[in-house]
Structures are given as C-alpha cells and as structure tokens.
PLY file of the C-alpha trace (Angstrom):
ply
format ascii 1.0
element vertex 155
property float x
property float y
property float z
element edge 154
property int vertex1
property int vertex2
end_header
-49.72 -68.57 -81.05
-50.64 -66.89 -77.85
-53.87 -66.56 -76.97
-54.54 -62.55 -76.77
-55.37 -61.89 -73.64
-53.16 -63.86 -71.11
-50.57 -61.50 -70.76
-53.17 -58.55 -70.14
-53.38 -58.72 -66.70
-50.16 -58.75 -65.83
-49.22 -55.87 -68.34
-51.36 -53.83 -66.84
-50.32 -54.23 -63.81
-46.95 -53.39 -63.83
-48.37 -50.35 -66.37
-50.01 -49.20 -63.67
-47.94 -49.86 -60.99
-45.29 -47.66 -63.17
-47.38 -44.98 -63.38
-48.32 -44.85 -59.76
-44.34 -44.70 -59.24
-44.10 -41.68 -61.55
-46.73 -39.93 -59.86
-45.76 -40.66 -56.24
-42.31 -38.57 -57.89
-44.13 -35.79 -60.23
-45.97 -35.32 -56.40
-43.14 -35.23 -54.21
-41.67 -33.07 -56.84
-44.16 -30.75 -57.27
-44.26 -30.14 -53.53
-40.70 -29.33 -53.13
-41.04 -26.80 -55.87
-44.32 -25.52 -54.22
-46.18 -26.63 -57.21
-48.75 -28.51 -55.06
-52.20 -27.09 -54.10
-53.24 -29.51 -51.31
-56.70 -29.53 -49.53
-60.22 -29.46 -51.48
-61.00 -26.05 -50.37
-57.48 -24.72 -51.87
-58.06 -26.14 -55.13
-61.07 -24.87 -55.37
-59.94 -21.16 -54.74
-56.74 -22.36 -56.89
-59.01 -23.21 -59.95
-61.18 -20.04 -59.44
-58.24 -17.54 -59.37
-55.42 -19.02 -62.04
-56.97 -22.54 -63.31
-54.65 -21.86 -66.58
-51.53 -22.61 -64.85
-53.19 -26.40 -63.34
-51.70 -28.50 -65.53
-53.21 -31.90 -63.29
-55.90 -32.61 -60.66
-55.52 -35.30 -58.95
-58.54 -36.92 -56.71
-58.20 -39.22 -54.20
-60.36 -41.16 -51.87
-60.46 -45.14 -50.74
-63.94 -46.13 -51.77
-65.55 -43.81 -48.86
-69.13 -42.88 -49.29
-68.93 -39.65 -47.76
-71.83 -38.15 -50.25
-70.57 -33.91 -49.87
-66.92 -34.99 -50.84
-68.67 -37.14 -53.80
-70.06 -33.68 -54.56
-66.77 -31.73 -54.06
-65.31 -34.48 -56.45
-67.75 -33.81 -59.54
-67.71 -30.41 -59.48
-63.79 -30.37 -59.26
-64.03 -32.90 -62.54
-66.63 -30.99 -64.16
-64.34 -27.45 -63.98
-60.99 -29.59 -64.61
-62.69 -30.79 -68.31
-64.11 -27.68 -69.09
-60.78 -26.28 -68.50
-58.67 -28.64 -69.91
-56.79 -29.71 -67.04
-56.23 -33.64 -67.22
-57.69 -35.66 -64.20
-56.72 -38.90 -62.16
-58.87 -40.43 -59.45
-56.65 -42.21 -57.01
-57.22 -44.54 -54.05
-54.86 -45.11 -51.77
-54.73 -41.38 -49.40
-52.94 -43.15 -46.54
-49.69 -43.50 -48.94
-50.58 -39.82 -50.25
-50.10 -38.74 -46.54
-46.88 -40.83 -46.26
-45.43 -39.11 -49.44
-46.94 -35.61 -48.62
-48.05 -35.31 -45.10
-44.78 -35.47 -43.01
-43.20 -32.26 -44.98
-45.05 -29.49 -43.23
-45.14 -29.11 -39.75
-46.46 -25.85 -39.28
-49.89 -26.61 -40.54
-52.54 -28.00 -38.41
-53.97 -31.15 -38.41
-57.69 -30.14 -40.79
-54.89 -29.17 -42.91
-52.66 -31.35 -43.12
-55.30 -34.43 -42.71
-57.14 -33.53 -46.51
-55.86 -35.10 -49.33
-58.95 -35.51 -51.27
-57.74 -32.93 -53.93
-54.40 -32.44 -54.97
-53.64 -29.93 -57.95
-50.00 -29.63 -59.72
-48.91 -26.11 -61.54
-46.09 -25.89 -63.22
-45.93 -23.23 -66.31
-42.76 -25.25 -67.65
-44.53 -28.72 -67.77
-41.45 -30.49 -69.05
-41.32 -33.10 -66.06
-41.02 -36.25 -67.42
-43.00 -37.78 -64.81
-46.17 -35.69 -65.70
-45.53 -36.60 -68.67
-45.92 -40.13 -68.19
-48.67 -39.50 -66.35
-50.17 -37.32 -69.18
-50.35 -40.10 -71.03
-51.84 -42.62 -68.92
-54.99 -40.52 -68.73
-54.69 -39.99 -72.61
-55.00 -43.75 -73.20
-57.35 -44.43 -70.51
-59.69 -41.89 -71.83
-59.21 -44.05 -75.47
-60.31 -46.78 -73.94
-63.79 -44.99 -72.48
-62.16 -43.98 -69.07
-63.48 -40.77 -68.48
-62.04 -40.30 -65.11
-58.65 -42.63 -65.12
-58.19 -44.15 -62.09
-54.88 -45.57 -60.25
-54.55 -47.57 -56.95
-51.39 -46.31 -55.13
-49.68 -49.46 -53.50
-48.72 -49.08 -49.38
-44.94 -49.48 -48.66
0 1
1 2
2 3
3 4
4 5
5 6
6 7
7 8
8 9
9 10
10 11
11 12
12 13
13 14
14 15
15 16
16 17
17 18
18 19
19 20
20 21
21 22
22 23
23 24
24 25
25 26
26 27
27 28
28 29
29 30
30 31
31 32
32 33
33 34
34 35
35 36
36 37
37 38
38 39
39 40
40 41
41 42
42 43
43 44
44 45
45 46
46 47
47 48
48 49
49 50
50 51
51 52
52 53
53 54
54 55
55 56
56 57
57 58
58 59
59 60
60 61
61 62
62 63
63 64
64 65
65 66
66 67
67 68
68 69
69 70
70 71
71 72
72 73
73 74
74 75
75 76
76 77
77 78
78 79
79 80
80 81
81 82
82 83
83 84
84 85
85 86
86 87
87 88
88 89
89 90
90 91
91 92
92 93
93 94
94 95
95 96
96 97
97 98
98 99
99 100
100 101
101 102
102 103
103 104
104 105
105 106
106 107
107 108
108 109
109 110
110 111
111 112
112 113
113 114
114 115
115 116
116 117
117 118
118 119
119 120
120 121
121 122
122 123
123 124
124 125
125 126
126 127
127 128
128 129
129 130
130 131
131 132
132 133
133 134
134 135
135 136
136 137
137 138
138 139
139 140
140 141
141 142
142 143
143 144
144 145
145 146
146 147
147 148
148 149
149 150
150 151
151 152
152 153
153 154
C-alpha cells in the first residue's frame, strides 16, 4: 500500500499548474472579448455600477508590502463575498503583464502598469476555462481557503 501522502505534492502541483494555464486563457480570453476590467480603480467603479455581471475577481500581487494596496485588496474581497463573485489571489503580475500588457497601446503607462485587480464579466459564463477555475476556488474554499491562491509560473 502507498503511503497517503507521497503523491500529494506532486498532484497538486500539476493541479495547480493546470489551473494557472486555464486562467492565463479565461484572461486572454476575456480581454479579447472586452470582458476584462483591468486597474484597481476600474474595478472598483466596475463593482459599484454593475457588480452582478462580475462573475470573477482576480487579485494579484508578488508578496509586496505596499500597506494601501493591502487595503484596496480587502475591501475588493470583502464586496466580491458579499456579492457573490468568486475570488483568486495570484502572484506572479510580471507574467499578468506579459499575457495582458502588450495588447493596448493607446493607454499610458499608470494604466497599463496596474494589474493588482483584474475583474472578468461575462453574462454567458459558459467558458470552460472559468469554469475550471470556478472550481478550483470551490475546493479550495472546502479545504478552509478563504481566499484561493495560485502562483502563475514565468515563461
């Protein structure tokens, strides 16, 4: 018999690695279909206008102890749970601006620099990348996650 936990790490792993994948797509996605609210500051307008048609908030930030966007961060989380849109901390925001950051030109650099808060809307939902995502969160907050977290890997 195998001893229970010596496969863990590595399932989790590539679990998680998976899911990173799918939401590097659902992102990319979401941004071609201008289903992307980028920025802190446009979220937050975002979730104070229309917060029923968020359908994920996604929060990144590499371990910085920048204390206002720590503050920006739990009032975003606090709103997303009272309103039932599912959340996912992230680090890894130099890969974020790889993916994301490149696409528009015409912004300006405060602009196109913030991806601290990233929020998806998409009335039909049926991706099945957010999906997979969905569920991630669902089984992380089973296991006592509040907040699931993901580490996006640099290419």
């Amino acid at each position: 018999m195998i001893p229970e936990g010596s496969f863990a790490p590595s399932v989790i792993e590539n679990r998680m690695q998976s899911v990173g994948l799918a939401l590097e797509e659902l992102l990319v996605t979401a941004q071609k279909q201008d289903c992307l609210t980028v920025g802190i500051y446009e979220s937050a307008k975002l979730l104070n206008a229309d917060p029923d048609t968020v359908v994920l908030c996604v929060l990144a930030a590499d371990g910085e102890d920048d204390v206002a966007l720590q503050i920006h961060f739990t009032l975003l989380q606090s709103f997303c749970c009272d309103s039932g849109i599912t959340i996912l901390r992230v680090s890894g925001v130099q890969r974020l601006q790889q993916l994301l950051g490149a696409v528009d030109a015409n912004r300006n650099q405060e602009e196109s620099g913030d991806f601290h808060c990233m929020l998806v809307t998409n009335p039909q939902a049926d991706h099945c990348r957010l999906q997979e995502v969905g569920i991630y969160c669902q089984e992380s907050r089973r296991l006592n996650q509040w907040v699931p977290q993901l580490i996006l890997q640099e290419r």
